[in-house]
C-alpha positions as CSV (number, residue, x, y, z in Angstrom):
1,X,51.5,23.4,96.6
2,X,54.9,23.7,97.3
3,X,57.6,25.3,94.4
4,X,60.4,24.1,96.0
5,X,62.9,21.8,94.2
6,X,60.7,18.2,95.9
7,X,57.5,20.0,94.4
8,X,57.2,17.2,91.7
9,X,57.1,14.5,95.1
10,X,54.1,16.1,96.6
11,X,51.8,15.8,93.7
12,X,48.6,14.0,94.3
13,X,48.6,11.7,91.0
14,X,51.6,9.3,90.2
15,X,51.9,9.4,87.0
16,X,53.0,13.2,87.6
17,X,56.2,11.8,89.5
18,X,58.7,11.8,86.9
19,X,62.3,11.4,87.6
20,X,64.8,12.8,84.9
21,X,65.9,9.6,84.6
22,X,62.4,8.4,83.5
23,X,61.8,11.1,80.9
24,X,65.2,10.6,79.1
25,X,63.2,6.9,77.7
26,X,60.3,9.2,76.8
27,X,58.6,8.1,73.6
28,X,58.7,11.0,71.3
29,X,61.3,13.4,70.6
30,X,59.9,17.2,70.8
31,X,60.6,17.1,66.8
32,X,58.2,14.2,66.5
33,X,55.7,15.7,69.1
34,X,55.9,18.8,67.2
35,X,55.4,16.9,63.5
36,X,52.4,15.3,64.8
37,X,50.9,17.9,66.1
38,X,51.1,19.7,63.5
39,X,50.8,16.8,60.9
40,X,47.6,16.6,62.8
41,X,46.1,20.3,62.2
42,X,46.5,19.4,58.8
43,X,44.7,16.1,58.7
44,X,41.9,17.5,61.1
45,X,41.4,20.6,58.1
46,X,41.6,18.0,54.9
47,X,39.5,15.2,56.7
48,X,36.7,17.9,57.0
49,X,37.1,19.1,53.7
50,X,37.2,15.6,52.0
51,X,34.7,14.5,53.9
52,X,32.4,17.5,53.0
53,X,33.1,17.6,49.4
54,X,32.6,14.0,49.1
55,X,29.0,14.5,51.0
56,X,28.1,17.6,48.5
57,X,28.9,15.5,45.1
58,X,27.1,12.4,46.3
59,X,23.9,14.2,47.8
60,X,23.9,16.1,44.4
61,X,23.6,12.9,42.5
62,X,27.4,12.8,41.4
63,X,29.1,9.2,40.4
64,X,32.3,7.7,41.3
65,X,32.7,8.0,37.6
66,X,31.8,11.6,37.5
67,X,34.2,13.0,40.5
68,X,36.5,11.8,39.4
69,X,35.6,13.4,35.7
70,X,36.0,16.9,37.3
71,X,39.2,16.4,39.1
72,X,41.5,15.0,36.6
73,X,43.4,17.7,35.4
74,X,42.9,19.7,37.9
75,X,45.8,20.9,39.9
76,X,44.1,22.5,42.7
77,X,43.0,18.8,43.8
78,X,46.1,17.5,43.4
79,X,48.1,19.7,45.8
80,X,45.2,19.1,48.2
81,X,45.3,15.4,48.1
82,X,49.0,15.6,47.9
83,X,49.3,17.3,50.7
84,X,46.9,15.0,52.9
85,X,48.7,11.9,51.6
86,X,51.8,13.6,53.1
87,X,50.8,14.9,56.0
88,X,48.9,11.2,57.0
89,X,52.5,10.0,56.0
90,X,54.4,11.7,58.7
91,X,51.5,11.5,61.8
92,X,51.0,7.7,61.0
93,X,54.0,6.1,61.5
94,X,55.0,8.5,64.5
95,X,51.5,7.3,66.0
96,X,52.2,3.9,65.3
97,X,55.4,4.1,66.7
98,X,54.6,5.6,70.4
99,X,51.8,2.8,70.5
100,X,54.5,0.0,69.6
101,X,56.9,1.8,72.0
102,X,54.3,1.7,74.8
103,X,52.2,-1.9,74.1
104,X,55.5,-4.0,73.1
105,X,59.3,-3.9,74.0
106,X,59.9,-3.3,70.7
107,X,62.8,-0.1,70.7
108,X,65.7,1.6,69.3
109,X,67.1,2.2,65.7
110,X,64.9,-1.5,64.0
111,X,61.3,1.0,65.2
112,X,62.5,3.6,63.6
113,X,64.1,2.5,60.7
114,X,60.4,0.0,60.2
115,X,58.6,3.2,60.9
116,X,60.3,5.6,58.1
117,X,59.5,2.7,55.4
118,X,56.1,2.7,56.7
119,X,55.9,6.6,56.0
120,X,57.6,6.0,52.8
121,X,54.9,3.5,51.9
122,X,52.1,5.4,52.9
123,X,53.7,8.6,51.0
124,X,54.3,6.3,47.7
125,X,50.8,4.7,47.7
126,X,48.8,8.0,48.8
127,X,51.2,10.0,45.8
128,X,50.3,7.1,43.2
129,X,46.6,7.1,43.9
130,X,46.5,11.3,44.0
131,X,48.1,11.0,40.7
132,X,46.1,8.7,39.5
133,X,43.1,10.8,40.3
134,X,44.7,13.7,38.8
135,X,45.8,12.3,35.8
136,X,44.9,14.9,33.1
């Protein structure tokens, strides 16, 4: 194809035809691409860990009751859990908010202001229960 300063015209797919002018209303901000992306190498490690550790303790015969016995106290789970609970509060809301941007006309400084007390909510929630969890 051609390089020249048209290039982006000749493009076989439309959705590759972006003006300037179209990509100033873009949804996410490269800060909030950047936070979910990496928000999201976090959740993908802790999911897989959670999710192991929680197969391991109930295929060796462990209770509710009993997990939770070996983790209070223990600090180790609590930065883990407190760190999942804070990385889920960052990627959710910026999620949530490129799907309300793209499905609704719902925009500007209301979205973003509802989406940072929807982090905030997740973040106090997730931090009580990790505490509670914790709780020595």
């Amino acid at each position: 194809m051609s390089q020249g300063p048209r290039a982006d015209l000749l493009h076989r797919r439309p959705e590759a035809r972006h003006s300037q002018a179209h990509l100033e209303g873009r949804t996410m901000t490269p800060m909030l691409y950047l936070a979910q992306r990496a928000t999201a190498l976090i959740l993908a490690v802790a999911v897989s860990v959670h999710l192991a550790t929680m197969i391991y303790a109930v295929r060796g015969g462990l209770s509710a009751g009993e997990i939770l016995a070996r983790t209070n106290g223990n600090r180790w789970f609590l930065a883990f859990y407190a760190l999942f609970v804070v990385a889920a509060s960052i990627h959710a809301p910026i999620g949530l908010r490129s799907v309300l941007r793209e499905w609704t006309s719902w925009r500007g400084r209301s979205l973003d202001l509802a989406m940072v007390a929807f982090c905030l909510l997740i973040l106090v929630l997730g931090l009580r229960a990790a505490f509670a969890v914790y709780r020595p």
